[in-house]
Each structure stands twice: as structure tokens, then as C-alpha cells.
N, C-alpha and C positions, 0 to 999 in steps of 0.2 A: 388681352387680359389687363385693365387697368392699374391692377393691383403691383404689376411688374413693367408694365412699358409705360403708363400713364395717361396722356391725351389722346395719345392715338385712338386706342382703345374706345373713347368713348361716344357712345351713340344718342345722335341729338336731336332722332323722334322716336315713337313708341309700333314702331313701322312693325317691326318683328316680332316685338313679346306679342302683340294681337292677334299676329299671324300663328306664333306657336302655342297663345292661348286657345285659339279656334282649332290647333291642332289638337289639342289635346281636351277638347270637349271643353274647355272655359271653367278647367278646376277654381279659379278662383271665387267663382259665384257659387259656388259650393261649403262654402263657411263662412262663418261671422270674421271679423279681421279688425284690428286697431291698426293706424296706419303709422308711424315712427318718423319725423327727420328733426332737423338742426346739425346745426355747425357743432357743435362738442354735447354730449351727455347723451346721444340718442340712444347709444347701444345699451350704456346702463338700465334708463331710463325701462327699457324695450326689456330688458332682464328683470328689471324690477316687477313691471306688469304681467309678464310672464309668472312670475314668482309667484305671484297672488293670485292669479287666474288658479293656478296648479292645486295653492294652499285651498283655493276656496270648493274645488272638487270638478272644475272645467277641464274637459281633455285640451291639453293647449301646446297649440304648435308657435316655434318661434323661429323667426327667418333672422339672422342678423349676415352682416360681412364688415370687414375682411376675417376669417379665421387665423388662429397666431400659430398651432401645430397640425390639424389634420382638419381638412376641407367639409370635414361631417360636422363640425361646427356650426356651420351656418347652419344648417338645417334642424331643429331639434323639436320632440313631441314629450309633454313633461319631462324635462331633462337631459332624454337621453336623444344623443346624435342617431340620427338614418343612419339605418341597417346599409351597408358596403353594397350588399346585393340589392337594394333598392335602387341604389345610385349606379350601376354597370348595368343592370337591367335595362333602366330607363335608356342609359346612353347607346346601349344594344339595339334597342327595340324604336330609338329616333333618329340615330347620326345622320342616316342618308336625309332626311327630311328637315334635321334644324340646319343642316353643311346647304340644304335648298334655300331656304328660308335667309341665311347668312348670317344666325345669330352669332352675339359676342359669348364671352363665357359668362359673365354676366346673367347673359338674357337665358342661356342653358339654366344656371344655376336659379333664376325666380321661376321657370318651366317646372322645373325640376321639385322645386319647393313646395308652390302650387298643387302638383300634380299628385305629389304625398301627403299633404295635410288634406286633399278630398280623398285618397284613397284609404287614410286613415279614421278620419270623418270627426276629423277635431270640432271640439266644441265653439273655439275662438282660436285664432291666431294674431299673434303681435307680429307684423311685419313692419322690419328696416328702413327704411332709402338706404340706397348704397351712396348717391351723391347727387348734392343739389333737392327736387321733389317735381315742378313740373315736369321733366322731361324722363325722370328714372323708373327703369322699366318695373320697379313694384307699382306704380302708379296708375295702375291700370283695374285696381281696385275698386269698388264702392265700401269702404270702411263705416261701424260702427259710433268710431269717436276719430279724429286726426290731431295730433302731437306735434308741435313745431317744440324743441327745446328753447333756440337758442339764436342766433344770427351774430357771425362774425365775421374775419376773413380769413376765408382757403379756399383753396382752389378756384382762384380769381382770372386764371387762365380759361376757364369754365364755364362759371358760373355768371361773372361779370367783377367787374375792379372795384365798386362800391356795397357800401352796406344795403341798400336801398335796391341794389340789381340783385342781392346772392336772397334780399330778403324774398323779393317776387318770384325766383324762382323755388324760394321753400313755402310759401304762400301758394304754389301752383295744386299744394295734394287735397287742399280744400274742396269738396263736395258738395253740390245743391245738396241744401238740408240735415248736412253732417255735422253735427258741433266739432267747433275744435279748441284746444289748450293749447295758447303759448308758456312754456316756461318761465320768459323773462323781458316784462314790458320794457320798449326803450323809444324814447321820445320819436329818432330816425326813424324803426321799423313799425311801430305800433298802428301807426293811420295805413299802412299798405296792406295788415291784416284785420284791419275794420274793414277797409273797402271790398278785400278781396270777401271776406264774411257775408256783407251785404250783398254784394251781389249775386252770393249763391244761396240768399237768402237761409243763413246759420246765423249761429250764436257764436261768439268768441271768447273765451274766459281767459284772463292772464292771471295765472297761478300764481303771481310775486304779488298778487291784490290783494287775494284772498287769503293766503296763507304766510303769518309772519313768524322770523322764528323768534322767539322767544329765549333762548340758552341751547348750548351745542357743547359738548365734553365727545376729546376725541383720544383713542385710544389705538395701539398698533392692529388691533385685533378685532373693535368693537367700538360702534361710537352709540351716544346718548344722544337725542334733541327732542327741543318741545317747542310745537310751535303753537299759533293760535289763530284761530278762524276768524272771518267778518263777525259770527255771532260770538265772539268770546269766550267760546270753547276751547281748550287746550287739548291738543292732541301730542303722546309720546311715543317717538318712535326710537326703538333700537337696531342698528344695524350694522351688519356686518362688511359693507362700503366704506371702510375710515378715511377717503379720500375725503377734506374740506371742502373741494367740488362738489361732491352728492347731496350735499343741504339743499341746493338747487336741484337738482333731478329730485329728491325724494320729492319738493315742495309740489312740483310738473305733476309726478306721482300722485301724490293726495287730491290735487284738483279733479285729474283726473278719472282718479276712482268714485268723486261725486257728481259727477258728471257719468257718469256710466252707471251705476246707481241708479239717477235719475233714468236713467233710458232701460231700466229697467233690472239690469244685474245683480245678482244678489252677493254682494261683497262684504260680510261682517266684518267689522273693524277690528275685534281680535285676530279675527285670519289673515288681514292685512297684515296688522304688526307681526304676527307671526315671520310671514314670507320675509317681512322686509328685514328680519333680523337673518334670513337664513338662503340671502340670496345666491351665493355661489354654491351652496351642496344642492338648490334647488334646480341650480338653470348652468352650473359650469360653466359662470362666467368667471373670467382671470385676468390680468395685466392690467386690473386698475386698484393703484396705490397698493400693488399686491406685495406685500411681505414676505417673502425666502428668507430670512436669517434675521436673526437678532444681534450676534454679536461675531463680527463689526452687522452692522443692522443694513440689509439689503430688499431695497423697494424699488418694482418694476413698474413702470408708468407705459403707459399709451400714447399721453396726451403728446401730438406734435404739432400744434398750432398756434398763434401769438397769444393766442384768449385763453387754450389750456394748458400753455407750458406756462404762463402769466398765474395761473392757481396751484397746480401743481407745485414749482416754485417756490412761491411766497410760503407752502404749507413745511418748507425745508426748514424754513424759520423758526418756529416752532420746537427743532429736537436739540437737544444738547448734545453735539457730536463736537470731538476736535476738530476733525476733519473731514469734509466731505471728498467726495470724487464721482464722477461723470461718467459713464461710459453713454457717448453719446453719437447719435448717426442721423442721421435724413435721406430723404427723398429728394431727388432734384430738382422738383418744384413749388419749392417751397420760399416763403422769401424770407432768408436768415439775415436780412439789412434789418429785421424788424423782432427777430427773434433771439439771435446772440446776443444784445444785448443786454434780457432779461438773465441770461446766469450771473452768476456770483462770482470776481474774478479772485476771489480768495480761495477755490476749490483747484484740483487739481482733474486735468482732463486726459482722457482715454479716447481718442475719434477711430471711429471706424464708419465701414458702409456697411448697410445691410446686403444680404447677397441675393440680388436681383437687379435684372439690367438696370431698374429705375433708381435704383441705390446712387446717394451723393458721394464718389470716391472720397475716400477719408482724409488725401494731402488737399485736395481742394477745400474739404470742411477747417483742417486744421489753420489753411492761411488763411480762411476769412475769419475765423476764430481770434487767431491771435492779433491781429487788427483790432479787433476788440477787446483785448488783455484778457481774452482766455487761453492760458497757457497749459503747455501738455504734449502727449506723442501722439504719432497715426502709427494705429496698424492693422495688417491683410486680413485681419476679419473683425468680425465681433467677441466672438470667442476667446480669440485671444487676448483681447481688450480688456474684454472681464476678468480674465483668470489673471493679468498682470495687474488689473485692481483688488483684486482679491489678495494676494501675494503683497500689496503695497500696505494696504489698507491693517491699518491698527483696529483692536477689540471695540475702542470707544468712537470708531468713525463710521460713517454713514455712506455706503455706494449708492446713486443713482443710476437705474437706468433705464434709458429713455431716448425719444426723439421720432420714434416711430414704432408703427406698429413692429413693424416688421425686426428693429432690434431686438423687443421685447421677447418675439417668437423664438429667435435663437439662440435664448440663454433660461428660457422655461424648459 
């Protein structure tokens, strides 16, 4: 499982999902499907279109990973997580044949996914990448529309060490004849999703062309933006995302939805806004820039990468707190030569590991921390990390916590 051992884990052709797509009768060709990747904003992004499909009266199934508390997560049909008994069925009624095959947990859980949204007979489903896009096993798709958000660097162990190698392999989900949106034009990546576009003979849109923002007001609970279009039309949108990040996803979003539109969908724009003001009571999405408490003020992040701990961050800026504090952890492959230094070394820090083998033990985190004048304790969990920020932490300070998914989970 990737999600806990890491490299190992990962499978670097489509050998198997094929194999257990042809087992299972090739549910995937059985609904429509938007296909989701990029280095940061995919999962929002992926909730966000979900949201709207829902609003707009489409049965809509949405695949995301990693899950932060129960594994039904990933799996969702307007809103609500697959039935327990869907998922023990399935693994009843396949083990002997995927344990043949030698899928990962991975390749079970897109089987798995697949094989519910046809048994369901959703209208559209927004499926994920779990990592990278050529080689991951939702890629096995013919999608409606394909979504690149974003390109940066992670998982460079992986994917490749440059921007240029992690771009081709998120340019890999591109389809003869499928339009796709990039999120976020950038001089390095931009000519390797023209080329790959052209030669599967599609359209390519970059959503940072078309849609500018215009004014942003952001709020604990609720943000304002208006952006405006190539034709000079202003569009506003309210939402319930107040991450400063999501300006970008929502922007992805818009292109998006005219472009799917165009291909036919019928998406009113007030049902949009609607969705997009009401995206976590629609799709139970959590742990971005999520809110637990006001006073001292307590926001959980996701974001653990150079590009999203880098906005994240900077949106710290922003609150009038005396004090901040960290409870912070990683993953061990991660490269903190490039990420500790974006904290503030005025806060005060809590390190822990998350708990899974893949977790960065917490004295390790804390000596390369303080190398970098982030100072502070380690300790044997996360848990307990928090509850001694909590205990520290005055009315008018602000906790973060972050560094990975997987902290996030065990303090929601």
C-alpha cells in the first residue's frame, strides 16, 4: 500500500488494472468519467466537479485517494461513501482472482471503484490519479474531459527529478480526441501539453488564460471571488473552500465546466455557484484549510509539498494571531532540504510522525528542523503533539496542523 510503505508499493505499468478490468467485465466503459491529476489541488478540484455534477441533477460518482478517517472515502456516489457491504462483497467474491492477478491495494481499490459506479449506473464520475497520470492505474480510462491541475515537485523518486519529467508523466492521461484543461500555464510545462495535445490530436485550454481574478475576500468560513472571462464577462463565485489556494482550483473549475458545456452538458451557472458555495456538505470533503475551532483558532491542512506548504503558509500571514504553533509531521520522502525552510521561525513547533510505517520519526524531523531555526519538542505521537498545543496555546493564537495527509487524519 503506498499510502504506508511508499515506493515499494508502486506499480509502474497498467499490467493488472487491465487484467482486473477484463475481470470484471471492463466496468469502466460503462460511464461517462472526467479524469483528475496534478501535483496539488486535484482532490479539491475533483470535489469541486463533483459538487456540481450533483447540484446540476447527474448521479455522480467520485473516486479520490488517499482517505484521512475511513477507507469509504474514496469511493463516493452523490456524497455518500459505498455501502461496507459493497466493499466485503466485492473482496469476497474476488480475493482468490485479484491475490492471481497480483494486484496492489491501489489497483483493488480503482477495481473496486469502477465496478460500483457500473453497478450503480452513475450518470458521470470524476475520477483521481492517485500519483503521477501515465502510468496510474485510473488511467485506464477514455474520459469525457482530462484535468491536469498543476505541476510541481513530489514524489521525484517516482515520477522523475525535473519539472519537465513529473510534467510528461501527468500529460501521459491525455486521450486521442479528449480535450483537456491545464489549471496553471507555466513557460517549463506548457510546450509538453501542447505537444502531447497535438498529437492526440485534442484541444488544450489553460484556465489561468481564460479566467482572471478580478477581487478575492476570504473569510474563516466562506470566501467571495470575481473573476472575469476572455469575453469580459464577470463571474462570482462564493465558496466554502477559504483556502487561498482554491482561487486556482475554482479558476481549473470554471474552464472546465465550459468546456464540458461545450461537449454537451448541461450545467447552469446558478447550479454551479450553488455547488461551489456548498462543497463539503455536498461531497465530504475535509482537511483543506479546515477550521476546528476559533478561539485559539485551529486549521487543518493537507497540503505537504514545496508548492502547497509555500500557499498554505503564506495564507498564515494574513491572521492576527500572537502566536502561532505547528503540530507538524512527514512522510519520509519528502525532501525537507526545500520545505523547512518555508516555516516561520517565530512559531513555536510540536514534531511528531504520523503513525504508519512510512511516517518521518519525529527526533529525526525535529534535528533537521532546528538546523533551520525551527525550534520546539518531538513527541511519540501526533496526538499528543496536539493536545500539548492546545494546552500551550493562548485564546488569541493560531495552531497549525499539517505536513501531511496522514497528521491531518489523526487529529479529525
Amino acid at each position: 500500500m503506498y499510502s504506508r510503505i511508499g515506493k515499494a508499493a508502486y506499480k509502474t505499468d497498467l499490467t493488472n488494472t487491465l487484467q482486473l478490468c477484463d475481470l470484471l467485465n471492463h466496468p469502466e466503459k460503462q460511464f461517462i468519467s472526467i479524469h483528475v491529476a496534478g501535483t496539488n489541488g486535484k482532490g479539491s478540484t475533483s470535489h469541486m466537479l463533483a459538487a456540481i455534477f450533483q447540484s446540476c441533477g447527474y448521479k455522480t460518482g467520485l473516486y479520490t485517494s488517499p482517505h484521512l478517517k475511513d477507507f469509504r472515502e474514496r469511493i463516493r456516489m452523490d456524497g455518500e461513501m459505498i455501502p461496507e457491504t459493497h466493499v466485503t462483497e466485492f473482496v469476497e467474491k474476488y480475493k482468490e482472482d485479484v491475490l492471481r492477478i497480483g494486484c496492489s491495494f491501489f489497483e483493488w481499490t480503482v477495481g473496486l471503484a469502477f465496478d460500483f459506479f457500473a453497478k450503480k449506473k452513475v450518470d458521470v464520475a470524476v475520477i483521481e490519479t492517485g500519483l503521477g497520470g501515465r502510468l496510474d492505474s485510473t488511467n485506464v480510462i477514455m474520459p469525457a474531459l482530462s484535468v491536469i491541475t498543476n505541476v510541481s515537485r513530489d514524489h521525484t523518486d517516482m515520477l522523475g527529478d525535473t519539472i519537465e519529467k513529473i510534467a510528461y508523466e501527468k500529460a501521459g492521461i491525455i486521450k486521442q480526441g479528449v480535450p483537456v484543461v491545464v489549471g496553471e500555464s507555466d513557460v517549463v510545462t506548457e510546450n509538453i501539453f501542447k505537444k502531447q495535445a497535438d498529437e492526440k490530436i485534442t484541444k488544450v485550454y489553460f484556465a489561468d488564460k481564460h479566467f482572471k481574478l478580478i477581487s478575492s475576500h476570504l473569510d474563516l468560513f466562506v470566501s467571495e471571488h470575481k473573476f472575469q472571462d476572455l469575453k469580459g464577462d464577470e463571474v462570482q463565485i462564493s465558496s466554502d473552500l477559504t483556502g487561498s489556494y482554491q482561487v486556482k482550483n475554482i479558476v481549473t473549475v470554471l474552464q472546465s465546466i465550459s468546456v464540458l458545456r461545450e461537449c454537451g452538458f448541461k450545467l447552469p451557472q446558478e447550479k454551479v455557484a450553488t455547488a461551489l458555495s456548498q462543497v463539503k456538505k455536498l461531497t465530504g470533503l475535509r482537511g483543506r484549510w479546515d477550521v476546528l475551532q476559533v478561539s485559539p483558532l485551529i486549521i487543518a491542512d493537507v497540503a505537504h509539498n514545496e508548492s502547497g506548504l509555500y500557499n498554505s503558509l503564506k495564507q498564515l500571514d494574513e491572521y492576527d494571531v500572537k502566536q502561532i504553533h505547528f503540530v507538524v509531521g512527514f512522510v519520509r520522502d519528502k525532501e525537507l532540504s526545500s520545505i523547512l525552510p518555508l516555516f516561520p521561525q517565530t512559531a513555536k513547533y510540536y514534531f511528531c510522525a504520523p503513525d504508519i510505517p512510512r511516517g518521518l520519526v519525529a527526533e529525526i524531523l525535529h534535528k533537521q528542523a532546528d538546523g533551520c531555526g525551527l525550534y520546539g519538542k518531538s513527541y511519540s505521537s501526533v496526538r499528543q503533539a496536539f493536545d500539548e498545543a492546545k494546552k500551550k496555546a493562548g485564546i488569541d493564537d493560531l495552531i497549525y496542523v499539517g505536513g501531511s495527509n496522514f497528521v491531518v487524519a489523526e487529529i479529525l
